[in-house]
N, C-alpha and C positions, 0 to 999 in steps of 0.2 A: 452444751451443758451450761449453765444459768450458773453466774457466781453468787455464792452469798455473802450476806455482807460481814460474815467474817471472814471469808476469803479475802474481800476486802479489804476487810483491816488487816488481813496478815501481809496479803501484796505493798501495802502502805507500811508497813513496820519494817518489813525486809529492805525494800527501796530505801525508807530512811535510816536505818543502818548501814546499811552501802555507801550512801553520801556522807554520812557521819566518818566511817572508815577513811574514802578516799581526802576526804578536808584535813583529816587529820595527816594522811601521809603527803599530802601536798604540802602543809605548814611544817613537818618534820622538815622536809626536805629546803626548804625556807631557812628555818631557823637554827638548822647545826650548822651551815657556814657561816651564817650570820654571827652567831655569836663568836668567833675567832677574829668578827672585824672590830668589837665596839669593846677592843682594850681599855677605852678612856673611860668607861662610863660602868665600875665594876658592880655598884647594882643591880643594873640593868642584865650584865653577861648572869650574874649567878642566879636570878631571877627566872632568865632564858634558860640557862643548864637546867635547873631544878625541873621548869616544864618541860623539856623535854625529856627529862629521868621520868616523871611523872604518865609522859605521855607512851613510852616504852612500857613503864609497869603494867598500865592498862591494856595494852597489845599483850604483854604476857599472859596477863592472866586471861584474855577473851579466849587464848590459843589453848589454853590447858583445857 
């Protein structure tokens, strides 16, 4: 069976959602320990907390 080329574009949107998912839970995974190291620099930590509150929220709601 022959794809068309919106099959196409859909095969390409799925794939880059998948990579978009996984980066995101690879840089979670990154940056909740991380932020427990850089006590000195509390900018930087609550900066860090906030995106990862942020990045949580958006997994919430992708799931609902």
């Amino acid at each position: 069976m022959a794809t068309t080329a919106t099959d196409a574009r859909r095969d390409l949107l799925i794939t880059g959602l998948r990579n978009i998912h996984a980066v995101e839970k690879q840089a979670l995974s990154i940056m909740t320990p991380q932020v427990e190291r850089i006590e000195h620099y509390p900018e930087v930590a609550e900066r860090l907390r906030a995106h990862i509150e942020e990045t949580h929220e958006i997994g919430r709601a992708h799931a609902e």
